[in-house]
N, C-alpha and C positions, 0 to 999 in steps of 0.2 A: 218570580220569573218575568222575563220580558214579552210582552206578548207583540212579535212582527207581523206585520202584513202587507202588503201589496198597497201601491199609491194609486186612488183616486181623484178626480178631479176636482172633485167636492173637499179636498183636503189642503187644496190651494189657500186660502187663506192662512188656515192655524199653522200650518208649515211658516208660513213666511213672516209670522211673528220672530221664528227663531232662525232663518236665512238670513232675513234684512237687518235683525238686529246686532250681528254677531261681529259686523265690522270686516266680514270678509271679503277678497275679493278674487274666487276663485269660482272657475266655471259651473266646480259642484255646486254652488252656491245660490241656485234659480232653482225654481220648483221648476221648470220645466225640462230640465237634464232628468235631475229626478224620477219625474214622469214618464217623459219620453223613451230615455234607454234601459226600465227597469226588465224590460222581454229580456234583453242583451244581455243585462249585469245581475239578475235576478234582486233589484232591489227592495227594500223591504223598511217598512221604519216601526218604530216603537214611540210612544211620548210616556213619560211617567212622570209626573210632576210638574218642573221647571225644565227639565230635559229633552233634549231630542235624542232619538236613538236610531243610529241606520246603517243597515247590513247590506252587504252585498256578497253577490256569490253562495256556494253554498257545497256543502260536504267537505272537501279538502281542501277546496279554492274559498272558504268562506273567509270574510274579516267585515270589518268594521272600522265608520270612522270614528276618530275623536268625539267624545259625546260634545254635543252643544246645547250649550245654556245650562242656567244649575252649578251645582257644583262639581267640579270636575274632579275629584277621587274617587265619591261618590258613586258619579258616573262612570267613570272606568270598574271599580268593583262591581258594580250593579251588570254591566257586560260579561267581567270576567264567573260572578254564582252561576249570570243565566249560562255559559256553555260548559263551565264545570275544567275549564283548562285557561291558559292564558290563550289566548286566540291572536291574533295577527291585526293588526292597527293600523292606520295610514290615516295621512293628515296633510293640508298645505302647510305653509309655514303661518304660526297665528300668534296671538297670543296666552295662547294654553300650552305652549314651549317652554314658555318661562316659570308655566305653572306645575308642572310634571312632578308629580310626588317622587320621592328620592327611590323607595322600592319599586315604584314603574321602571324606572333609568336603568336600577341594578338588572331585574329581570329581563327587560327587552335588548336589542342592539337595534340600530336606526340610520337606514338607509338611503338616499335620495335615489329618486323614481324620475330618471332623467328625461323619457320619453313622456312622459306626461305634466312637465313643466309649463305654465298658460305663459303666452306671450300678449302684455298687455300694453297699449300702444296707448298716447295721449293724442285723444281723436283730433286736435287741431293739426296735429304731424298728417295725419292720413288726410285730412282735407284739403291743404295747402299745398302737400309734398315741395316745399322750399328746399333749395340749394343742392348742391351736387350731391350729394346722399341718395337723393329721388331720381336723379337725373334720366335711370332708365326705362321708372317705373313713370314719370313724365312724356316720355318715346313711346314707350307703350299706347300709351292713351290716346295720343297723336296718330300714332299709328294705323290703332283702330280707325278713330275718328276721318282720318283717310279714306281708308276702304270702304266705311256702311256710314249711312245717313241712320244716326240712330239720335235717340231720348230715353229720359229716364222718369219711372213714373213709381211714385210709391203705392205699396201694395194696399188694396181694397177692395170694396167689394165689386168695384165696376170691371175689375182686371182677373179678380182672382183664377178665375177659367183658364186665363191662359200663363196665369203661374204654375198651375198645376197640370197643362200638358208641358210648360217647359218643364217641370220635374220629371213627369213620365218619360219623356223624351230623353232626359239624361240617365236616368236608371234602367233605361230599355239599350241605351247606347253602347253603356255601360255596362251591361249583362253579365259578363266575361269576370267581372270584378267581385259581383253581391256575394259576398258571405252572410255568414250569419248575422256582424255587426255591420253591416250597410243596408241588407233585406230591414232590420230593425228602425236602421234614420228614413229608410224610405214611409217606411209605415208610421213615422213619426213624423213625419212631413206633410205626411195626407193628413195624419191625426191637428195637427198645431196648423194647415191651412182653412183647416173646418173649424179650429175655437181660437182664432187669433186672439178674438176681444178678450176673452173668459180667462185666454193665459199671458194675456197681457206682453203681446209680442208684436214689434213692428216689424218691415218689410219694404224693399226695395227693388226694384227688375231694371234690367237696362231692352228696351227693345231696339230692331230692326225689322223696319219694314212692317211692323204693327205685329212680330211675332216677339215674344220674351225668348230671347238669348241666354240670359242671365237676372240669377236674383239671390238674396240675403236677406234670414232672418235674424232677428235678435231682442232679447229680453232684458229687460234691468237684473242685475244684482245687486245693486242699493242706487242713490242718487246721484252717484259721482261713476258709477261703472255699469256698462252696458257690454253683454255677453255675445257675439255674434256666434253663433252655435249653427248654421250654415251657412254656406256659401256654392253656388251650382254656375257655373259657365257651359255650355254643350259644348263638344269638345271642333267642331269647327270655327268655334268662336275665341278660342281659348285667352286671347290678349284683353277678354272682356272682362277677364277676373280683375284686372287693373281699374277697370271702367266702372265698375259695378262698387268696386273695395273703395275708391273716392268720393264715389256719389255718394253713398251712403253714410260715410263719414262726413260729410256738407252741413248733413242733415240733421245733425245729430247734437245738434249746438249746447243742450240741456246737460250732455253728460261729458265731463273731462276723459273720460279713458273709454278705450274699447278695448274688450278682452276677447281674442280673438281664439282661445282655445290651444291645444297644445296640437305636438306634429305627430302622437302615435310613433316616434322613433322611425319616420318616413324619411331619409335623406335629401331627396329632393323638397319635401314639406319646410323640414327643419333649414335649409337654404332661402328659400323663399319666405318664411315667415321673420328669420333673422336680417333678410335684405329689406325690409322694411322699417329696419332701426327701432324695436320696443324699447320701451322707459323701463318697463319692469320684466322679470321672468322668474315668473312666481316661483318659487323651488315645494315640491312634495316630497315627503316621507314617507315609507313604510315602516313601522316596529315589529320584529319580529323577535317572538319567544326566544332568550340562549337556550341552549343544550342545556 
């Protein structure tokens, strides 16, 4: 049996032997998703050997992703003893696709999970916004920069204060909206503004007038892709998302891509994320048991 449990801080490390190694580049991909949303998604991991093993949900909504590291039939049977049925699978696209034992294929069918697609941009695109493509998202910026006399200051420990009333700020504003999976990023926001160093996440705010309007955090997922996992404008400020999404991109010279996360199947999201022209759009899977 696989023995699950709950993500610790302290597990940052040995987790990210098998994140960073695995050659992916998908949001799930950072211990600090991981961490962060496991209140929300009830996640849970397993290591047994060379393996990683990680569940989410639980009772009827429970699955699992593709195992990582190890070997992977292995790992798939080692899932399927521990729950005594074939259980529900999901995965981005990787290369353990190609690896899929022929009796997995038979048993499952496999579907793409279109709202949860990561839109990953090549950070020098969002830094530069060259030529007509950007053109509005260039207006924009302009626009703002118009109306407020503002700057931009990367996040530390001289600012932090007042990153975290601009959070409260937005999540009080926002009230109307919290559910159960926003109450969670909020409290994952306090949690990852209190251990930036420890979770290895950097940060960015645009102010006005010496208040934070706006700000962006973000984690690596290996050396070439960096996860931007949020993004807060107050909603008077709103053309700041523009302002905030560039700067931060300036900055970010180390890593070739930002992954900027998927839209939740939000139609307005899914608009705005695709107007920004990604390079790539990760595609996921679910496998689910045939009849």
């Amino acid at each position: 049996m696989l023995n699950f449990r709950k993500i610790e801080l302290e597990d940052k490390p040995v987790l990210e032997t098998f994140l960073k190694n695995s050659e992916e580049i998908s949001c799930e991909n950072t211990f600090v998703n991981l961490y962060v949303w496991q209140k929300a998604y009830n996640n849970e991991i397993a290591i047994k050997g060379e393996t990683l093993f990680i569940k989410y949900g639980e009772g009827d909504s429970e699955n699992f992703r593709l195992p990582i590291g190890g070997n992977l039939e292995a790992g798939l049977k080692e899932i399927i003893n521990h729950c005594g049925k074939y259980p529900i699978f999901w995965s981005p696209i990787n290369e353990n696709f190609a690896s899929l034992p022929r009796w997995f294929t038979e048993k499952y069918d496999m579907s793409p999970t279109r709202d949860g697609f990561d839109y990953i941009y090549l950070c020098e695109d969002l830094a530069l916004l060259s030529g007509k493509k950007y053109h509005s998202k260039r207006n924009h910026i302009s626009a703002f920069s118009k109306k407020y006399s503002w700057h931009y200051e990367d996040i530390s420990d001289k600012n932090i204060d007042k990153i975290r009333e601009c959070a409260e700020l937005w999540y009080s504003e926002n009230a109307d909206r919290l559910d159960r999976y926003a109450l969670c990023e909020k409290e994952g926001v306090e949690e990852v503004l209190s251990n930036m160093e420890a979770l290895d996440v950097v940060g960015g705010a645009v102010f006005v007038e010496n208040k934070a309007v706006a700000f962006t955090l973000g984690t690596p997922i290996n050396e070439k892709v960096l996860d931007v996992f949020v993004e807060k404008a107050l909603p008077e400020y709103a053309t700041a998302y523009a302002v905030i999404n560039n700067e931060f991109a300036k900055r970010q010279e180390k890593y070739k891509y930002l992954n900027r996360e998927d839209d939740m199947g939000l139609e307005n999201l899914r608009r705005a994320k695709l107007s920004y022209r990604p390079a790539v759009i990760l595609e996921k899977y679910i496998f689910t048991p045939k009849e």
